[in-house]
C-alpha positions as CSV (number, residue, x, y, z in Angstrom):
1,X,258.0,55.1,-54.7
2,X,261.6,54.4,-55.9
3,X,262.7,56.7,-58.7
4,X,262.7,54.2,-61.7
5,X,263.7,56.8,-64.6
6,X,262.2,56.2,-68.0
7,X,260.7,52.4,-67.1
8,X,258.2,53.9,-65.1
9,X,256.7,55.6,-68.3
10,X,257.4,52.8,-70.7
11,X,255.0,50.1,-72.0
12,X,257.3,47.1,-71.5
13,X,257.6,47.7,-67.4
14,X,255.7,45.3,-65.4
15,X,256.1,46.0,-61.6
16,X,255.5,43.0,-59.1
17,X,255.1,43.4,-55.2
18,X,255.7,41.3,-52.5
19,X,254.0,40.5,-49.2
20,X,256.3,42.2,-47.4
21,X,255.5,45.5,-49.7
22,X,258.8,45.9,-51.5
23,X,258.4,46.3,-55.4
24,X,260.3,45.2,-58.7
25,X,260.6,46.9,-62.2
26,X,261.3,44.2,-64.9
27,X,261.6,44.9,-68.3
28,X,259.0,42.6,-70.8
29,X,261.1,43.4,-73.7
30,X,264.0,40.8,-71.8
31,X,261.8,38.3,-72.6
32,X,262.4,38.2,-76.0
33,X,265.1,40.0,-76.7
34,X,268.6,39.0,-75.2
35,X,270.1,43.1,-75.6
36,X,267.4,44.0,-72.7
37,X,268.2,42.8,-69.0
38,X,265.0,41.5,-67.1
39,X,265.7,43.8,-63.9
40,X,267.6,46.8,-64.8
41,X,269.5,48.9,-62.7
42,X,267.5,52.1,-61.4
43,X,267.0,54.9,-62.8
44,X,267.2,53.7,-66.3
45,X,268.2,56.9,-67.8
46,X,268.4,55.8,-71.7
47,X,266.9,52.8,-73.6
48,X,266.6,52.2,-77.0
49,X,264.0,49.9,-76.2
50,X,261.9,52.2,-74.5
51,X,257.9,53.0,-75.7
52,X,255.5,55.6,-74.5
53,X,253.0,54.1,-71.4
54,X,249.6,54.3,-71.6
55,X,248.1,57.2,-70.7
56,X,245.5,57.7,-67.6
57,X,242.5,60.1,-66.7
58,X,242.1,60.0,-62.8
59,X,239.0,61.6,-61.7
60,X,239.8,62.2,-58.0
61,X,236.2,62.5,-56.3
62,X,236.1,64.0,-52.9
63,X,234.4,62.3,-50.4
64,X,234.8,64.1,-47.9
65,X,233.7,68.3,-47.3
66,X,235.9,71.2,-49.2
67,X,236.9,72.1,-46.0
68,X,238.8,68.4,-45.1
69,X,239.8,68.4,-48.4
70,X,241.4,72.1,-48.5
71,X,243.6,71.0,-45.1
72,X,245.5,67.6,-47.2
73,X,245.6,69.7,-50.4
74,X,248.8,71.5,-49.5
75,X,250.7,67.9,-49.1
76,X,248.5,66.8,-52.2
77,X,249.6,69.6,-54.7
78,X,253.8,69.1,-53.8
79,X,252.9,65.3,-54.5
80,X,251.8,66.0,-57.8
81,X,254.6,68.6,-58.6
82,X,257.1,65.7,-57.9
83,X,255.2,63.5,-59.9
84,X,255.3,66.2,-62.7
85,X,259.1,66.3,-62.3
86,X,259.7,62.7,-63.2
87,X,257.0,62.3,-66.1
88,X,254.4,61.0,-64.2
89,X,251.8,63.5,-64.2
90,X,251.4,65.3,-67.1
91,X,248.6,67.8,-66.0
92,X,245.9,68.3,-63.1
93,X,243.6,70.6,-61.8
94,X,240.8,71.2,-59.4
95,X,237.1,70.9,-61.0
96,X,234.9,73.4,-61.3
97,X,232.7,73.3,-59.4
98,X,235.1,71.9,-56.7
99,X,234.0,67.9,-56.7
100,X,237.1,66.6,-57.3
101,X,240.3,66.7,-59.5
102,X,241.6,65.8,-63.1
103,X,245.1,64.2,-63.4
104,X,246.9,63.0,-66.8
105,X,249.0,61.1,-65.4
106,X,251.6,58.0,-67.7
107,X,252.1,55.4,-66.2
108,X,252.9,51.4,-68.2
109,X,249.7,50.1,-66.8
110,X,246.9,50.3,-64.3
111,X,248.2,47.9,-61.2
112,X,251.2,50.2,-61.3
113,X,249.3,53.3,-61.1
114,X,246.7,51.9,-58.2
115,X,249.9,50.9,-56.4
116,X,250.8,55.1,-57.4
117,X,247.7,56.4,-56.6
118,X,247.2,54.7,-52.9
119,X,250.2,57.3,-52.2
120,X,248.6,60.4,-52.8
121,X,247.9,62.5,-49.6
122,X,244.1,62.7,-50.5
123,X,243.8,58.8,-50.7
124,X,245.5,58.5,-47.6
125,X,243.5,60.9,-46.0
126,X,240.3,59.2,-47.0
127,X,239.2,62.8,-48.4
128,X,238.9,61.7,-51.9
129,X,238.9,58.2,-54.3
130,X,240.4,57.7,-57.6
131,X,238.6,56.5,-60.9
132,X,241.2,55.5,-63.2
133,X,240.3,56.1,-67.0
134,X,242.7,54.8,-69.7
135,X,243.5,55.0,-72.8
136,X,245.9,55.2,-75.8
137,X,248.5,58.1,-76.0
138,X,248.6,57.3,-79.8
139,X,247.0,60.8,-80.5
140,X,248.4,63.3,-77.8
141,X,250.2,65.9,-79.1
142,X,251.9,69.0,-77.7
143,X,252.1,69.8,-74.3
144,X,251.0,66.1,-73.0
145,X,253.7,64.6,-75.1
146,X,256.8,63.4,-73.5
């Protein structure tokens, strides 16, 4: 996915495909307010407009043995460190016992993070499947916090 900068973690993003796959970041705040263009240029490095995203549990659940799992995890792990390194993920590890994952991940709402999420190495794979908990990042503090 495109590096967007800050609109991928902001509330007011609204993402939009196309049949033929390729995807655009407008801004909802341009709808009401004339200082905010619709479709900004990307990365949006500073906004004065911009809000915290929701916030997402994803409880990855393997589907497939430890042993399929293990060979993808490799590619899996240095697609969630680059997620980490723009803001998307904000934590993950394995369970214990080994079922599955955790992620924290931000993202401005769920379509967006499906779309997200159908990139990871273990979707593609087909060794594990997503279920996507939400919620309200009203009360996160410390490390989680942007």
């Amino acid at each position: 996915m495109t590096d967007v900068g800050l609109c991928f973690t902001c509330r007011w993003m609204r993402s939009t495909a196309n049949r033929r796959g390729s995807v655009f970041f407008r801004c909802s705040r341009a709808e009401d307010d004339a200082r905010y263009v619709r479709y900004p240029p990307l990365p949006v490095q500073a906004c004065p407009g911009f809000e915290e995203a929701m916030l997402f549990v994803v409880l990855m659940n393997y589907s497939q043995s430890l042993e399929a799992v293990d060979r993808v995890r490799p590619e899996h792990i240095r697609h969630l460190e680059a997620w980490a390194e723009r803001g998307i993920v904000r934590a993950w590890a394995r369970r214990d016992p080994p079922t599955g994952g955790v992620l924290i991940v931000a993202a401005p709402d769920r379509a967006t993070l499906e779309r997200l999420l159908a990139e990871d190495p273990y979707v593609k794979a087909g060794v594990a499947t997503p279920e996507i908990v939400e919620f309200n990042p009203a009360n996160v503090r410390d490390v989680l916090a942007r």
